[in-house]
DSSP file (Angstrom, degrees, kcal/mol; ACC not computed):
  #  RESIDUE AA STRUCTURE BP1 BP2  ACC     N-H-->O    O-->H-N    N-H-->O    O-->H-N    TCO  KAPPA ALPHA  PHI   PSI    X-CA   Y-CA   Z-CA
    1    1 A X              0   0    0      0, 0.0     2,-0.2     0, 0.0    32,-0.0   0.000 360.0 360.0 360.0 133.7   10.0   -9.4    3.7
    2    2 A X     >  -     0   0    0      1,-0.1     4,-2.4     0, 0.0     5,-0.2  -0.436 360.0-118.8 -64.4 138.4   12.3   -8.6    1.1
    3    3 A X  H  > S+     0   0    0      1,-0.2     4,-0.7    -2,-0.2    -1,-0.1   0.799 118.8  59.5 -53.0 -16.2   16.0   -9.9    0.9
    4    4 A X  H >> S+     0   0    0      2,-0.2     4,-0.9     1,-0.1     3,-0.5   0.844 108.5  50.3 -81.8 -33.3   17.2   -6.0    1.1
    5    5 A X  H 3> S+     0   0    0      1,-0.3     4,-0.9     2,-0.2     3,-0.4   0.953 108.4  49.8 -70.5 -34.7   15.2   -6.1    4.7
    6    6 A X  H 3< S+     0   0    0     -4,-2.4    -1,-0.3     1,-0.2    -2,-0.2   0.839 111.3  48.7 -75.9 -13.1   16.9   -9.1    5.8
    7    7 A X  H << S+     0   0    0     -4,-0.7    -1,-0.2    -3,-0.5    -2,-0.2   0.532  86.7  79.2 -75.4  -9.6   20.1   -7.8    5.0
    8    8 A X  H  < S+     0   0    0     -4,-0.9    -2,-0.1    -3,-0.4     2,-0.1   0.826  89.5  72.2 -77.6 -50.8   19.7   -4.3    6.7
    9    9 A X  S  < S-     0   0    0     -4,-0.9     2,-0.6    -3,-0.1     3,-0.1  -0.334  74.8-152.3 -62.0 129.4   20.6   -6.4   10.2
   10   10 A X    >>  -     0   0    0     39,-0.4     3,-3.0     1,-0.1     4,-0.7  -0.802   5.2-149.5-121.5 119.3   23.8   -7.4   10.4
   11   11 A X  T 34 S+     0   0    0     -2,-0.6     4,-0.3     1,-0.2    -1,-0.1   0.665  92.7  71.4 -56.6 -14.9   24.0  -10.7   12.7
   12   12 A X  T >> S+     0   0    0      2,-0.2     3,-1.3     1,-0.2     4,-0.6   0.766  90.2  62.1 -43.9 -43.4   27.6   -9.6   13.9
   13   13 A X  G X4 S+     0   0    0     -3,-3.0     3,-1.8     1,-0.3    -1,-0.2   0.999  90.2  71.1 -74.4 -53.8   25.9   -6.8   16.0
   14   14 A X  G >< S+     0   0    0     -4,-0.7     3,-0.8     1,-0.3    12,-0.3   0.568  81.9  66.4 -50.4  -8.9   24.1   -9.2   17.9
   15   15 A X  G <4 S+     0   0    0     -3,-1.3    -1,-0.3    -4,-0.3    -2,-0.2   0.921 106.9  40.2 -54.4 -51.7   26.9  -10.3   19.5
   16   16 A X  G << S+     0   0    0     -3,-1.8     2,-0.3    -4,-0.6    -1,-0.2  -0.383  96.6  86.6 -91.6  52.3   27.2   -7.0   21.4
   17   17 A X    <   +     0   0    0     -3,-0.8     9,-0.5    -2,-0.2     2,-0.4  -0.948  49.9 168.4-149.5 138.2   23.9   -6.3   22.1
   18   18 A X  B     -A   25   0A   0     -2,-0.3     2,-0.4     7,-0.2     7,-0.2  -0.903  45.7 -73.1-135.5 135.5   22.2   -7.7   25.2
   19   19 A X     >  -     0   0    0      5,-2.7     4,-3.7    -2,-0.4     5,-0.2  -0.371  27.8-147.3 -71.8 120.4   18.8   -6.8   26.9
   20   20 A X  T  4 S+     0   0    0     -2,-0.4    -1,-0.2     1,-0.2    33,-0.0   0.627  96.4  50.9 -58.1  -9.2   18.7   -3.8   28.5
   21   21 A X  T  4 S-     0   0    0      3,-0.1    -1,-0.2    -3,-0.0    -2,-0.1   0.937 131.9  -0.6 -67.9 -75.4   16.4   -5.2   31.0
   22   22 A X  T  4 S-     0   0    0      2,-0.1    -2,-0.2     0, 0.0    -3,-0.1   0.690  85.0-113.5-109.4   0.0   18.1   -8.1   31.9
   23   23 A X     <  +     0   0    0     -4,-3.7    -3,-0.1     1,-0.2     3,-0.1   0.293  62.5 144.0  84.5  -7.8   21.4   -8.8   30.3
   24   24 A X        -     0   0    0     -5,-0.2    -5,-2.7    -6,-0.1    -1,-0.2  -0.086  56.5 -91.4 -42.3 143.3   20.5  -11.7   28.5
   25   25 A X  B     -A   18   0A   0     -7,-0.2     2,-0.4     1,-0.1    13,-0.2  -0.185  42.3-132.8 -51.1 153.9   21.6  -13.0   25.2
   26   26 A X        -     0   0    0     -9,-0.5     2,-0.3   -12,-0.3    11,-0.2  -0.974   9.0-144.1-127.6 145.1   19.5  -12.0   22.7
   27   27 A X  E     -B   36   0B   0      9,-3.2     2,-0.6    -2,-0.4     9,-0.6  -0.628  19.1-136.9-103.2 159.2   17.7  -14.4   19.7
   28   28 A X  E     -B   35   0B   0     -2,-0.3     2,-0.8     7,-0.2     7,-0.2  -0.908  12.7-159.9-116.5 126.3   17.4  -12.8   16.3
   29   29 A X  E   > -B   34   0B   0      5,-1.4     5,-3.6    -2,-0.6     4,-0.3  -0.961   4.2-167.4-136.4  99.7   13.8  -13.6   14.5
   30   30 A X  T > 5S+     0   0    0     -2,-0.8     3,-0.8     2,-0.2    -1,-0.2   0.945  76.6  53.3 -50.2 -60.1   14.5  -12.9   11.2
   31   31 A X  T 3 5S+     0   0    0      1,-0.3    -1,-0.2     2,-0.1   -25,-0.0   0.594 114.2  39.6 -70.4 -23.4   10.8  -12.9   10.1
   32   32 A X  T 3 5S-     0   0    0      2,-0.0    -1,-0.3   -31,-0.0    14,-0.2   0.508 107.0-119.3 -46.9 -27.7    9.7  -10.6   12.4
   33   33 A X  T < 5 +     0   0    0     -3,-0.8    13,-2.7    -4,-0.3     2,-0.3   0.899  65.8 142.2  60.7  45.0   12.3   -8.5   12.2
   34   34 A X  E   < -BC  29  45B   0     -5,-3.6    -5,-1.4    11,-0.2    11,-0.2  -0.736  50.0-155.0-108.2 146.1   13.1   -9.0   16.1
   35   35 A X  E     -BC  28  44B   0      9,-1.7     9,-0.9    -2,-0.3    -7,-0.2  -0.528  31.7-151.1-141.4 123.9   15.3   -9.4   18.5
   36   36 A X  E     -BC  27  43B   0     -9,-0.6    -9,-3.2     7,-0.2     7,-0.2  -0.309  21.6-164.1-106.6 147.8   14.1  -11.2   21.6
   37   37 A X        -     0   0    0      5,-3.1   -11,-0.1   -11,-0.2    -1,-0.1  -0.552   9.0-175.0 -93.3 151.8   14.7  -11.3   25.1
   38   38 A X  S    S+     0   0    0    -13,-0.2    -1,-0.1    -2,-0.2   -12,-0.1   0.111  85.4  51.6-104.1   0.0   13.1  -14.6   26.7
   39   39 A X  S    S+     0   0    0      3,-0.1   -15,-0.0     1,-0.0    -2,-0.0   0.200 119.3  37.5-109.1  11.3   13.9  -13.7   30.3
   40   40 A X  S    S-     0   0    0      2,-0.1     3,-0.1   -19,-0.0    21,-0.0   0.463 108.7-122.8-127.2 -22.8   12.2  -10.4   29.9
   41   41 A X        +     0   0    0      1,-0.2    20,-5.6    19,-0.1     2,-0.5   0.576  66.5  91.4  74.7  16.0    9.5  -11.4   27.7
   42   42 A X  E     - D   0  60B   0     18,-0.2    -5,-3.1    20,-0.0     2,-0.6  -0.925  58.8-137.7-161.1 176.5    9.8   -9.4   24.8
   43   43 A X  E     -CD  36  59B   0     16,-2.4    16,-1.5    -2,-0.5    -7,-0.2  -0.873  24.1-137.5-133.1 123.8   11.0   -8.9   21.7
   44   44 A X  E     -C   35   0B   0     -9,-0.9    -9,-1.7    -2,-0.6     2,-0.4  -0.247  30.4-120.9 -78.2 159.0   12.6   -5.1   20.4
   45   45 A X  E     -CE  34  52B   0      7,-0.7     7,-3.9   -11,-0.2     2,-0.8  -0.599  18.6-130.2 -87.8 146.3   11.6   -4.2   17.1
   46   46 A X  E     - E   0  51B   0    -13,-2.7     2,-0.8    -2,-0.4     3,-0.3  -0.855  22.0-164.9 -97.1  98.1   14.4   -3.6   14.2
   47   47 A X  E >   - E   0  50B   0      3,-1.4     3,-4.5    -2,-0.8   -14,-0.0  -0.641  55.8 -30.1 -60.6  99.0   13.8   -0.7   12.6
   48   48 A X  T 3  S-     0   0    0     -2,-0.8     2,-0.5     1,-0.4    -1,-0.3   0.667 129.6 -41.0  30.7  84.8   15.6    0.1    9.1
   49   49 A X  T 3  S+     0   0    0     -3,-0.3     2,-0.5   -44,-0.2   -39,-0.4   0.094 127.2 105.3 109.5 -15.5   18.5   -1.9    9.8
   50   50 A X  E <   -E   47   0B   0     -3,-4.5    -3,-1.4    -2,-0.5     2,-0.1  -0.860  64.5-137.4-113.0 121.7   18.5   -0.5   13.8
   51   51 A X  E     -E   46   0B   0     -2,-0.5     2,-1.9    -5,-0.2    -5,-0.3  -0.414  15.4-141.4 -79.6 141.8   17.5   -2.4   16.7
   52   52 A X  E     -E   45   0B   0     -7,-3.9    -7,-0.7     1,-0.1     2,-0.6  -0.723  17.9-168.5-105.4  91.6   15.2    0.1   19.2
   53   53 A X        +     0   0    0     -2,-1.9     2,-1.1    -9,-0.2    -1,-0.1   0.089  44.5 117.3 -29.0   7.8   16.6   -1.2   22.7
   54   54 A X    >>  -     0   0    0     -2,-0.6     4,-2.1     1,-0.2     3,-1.6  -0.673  65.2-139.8-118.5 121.3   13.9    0.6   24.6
   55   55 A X  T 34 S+     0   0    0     -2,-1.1    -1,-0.2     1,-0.2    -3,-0.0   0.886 100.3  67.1 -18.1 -49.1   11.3   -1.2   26.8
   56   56 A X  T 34 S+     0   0    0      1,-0.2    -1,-0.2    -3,-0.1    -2,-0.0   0.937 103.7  47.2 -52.8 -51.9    8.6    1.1   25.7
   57   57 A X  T <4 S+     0   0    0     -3,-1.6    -1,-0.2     2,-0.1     2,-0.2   0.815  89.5 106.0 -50.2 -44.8    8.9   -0.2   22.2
   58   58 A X     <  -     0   0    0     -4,-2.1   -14,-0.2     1,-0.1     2,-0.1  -0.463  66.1-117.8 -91.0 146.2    8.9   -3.5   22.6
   59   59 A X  E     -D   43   0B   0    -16,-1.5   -16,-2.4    -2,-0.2     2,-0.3  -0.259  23.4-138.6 -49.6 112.6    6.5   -6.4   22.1
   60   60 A X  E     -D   42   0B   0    -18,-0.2     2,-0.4    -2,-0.1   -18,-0.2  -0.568  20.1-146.7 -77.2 126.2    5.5   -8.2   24.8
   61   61 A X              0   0    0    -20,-5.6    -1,-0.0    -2,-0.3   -21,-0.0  -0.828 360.0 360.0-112.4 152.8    5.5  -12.0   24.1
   62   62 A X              0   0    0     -2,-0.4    -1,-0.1   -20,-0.0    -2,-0.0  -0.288 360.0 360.0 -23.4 360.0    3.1  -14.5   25.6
């Protein structure tokens, strides 16, 4: 990952963004490019700078 990818998130939005599943905080996984739910089990993908919020998308972790 590049430094231009890791800037494309801006951690400030994570403040107002929550899992649409459960309402939970959400943790921000730089190196992935993530941000993950741990009461839902998964983690939505970031897209060019945009987090995709939809179940359907997202990773299921382990």
């Amino acid at each position: 990952m590049t430094e231009a990818q890791a800037q494309l998130f801006d951690r400030r939005m994570l403040e107002a963004l929550v899992c649409p599943q459960t309402g939970a905080v959400l943790e921000y996984d730089a190196e992935r490019q993530e941000l993950v739910s741990k009461s839902a089990r998964l983690a939505y993908p970031i897209r060019n700078g945009i987090p995709v919020m939809l179940a359907d998308e997202a990773r299921k972790l382990e």
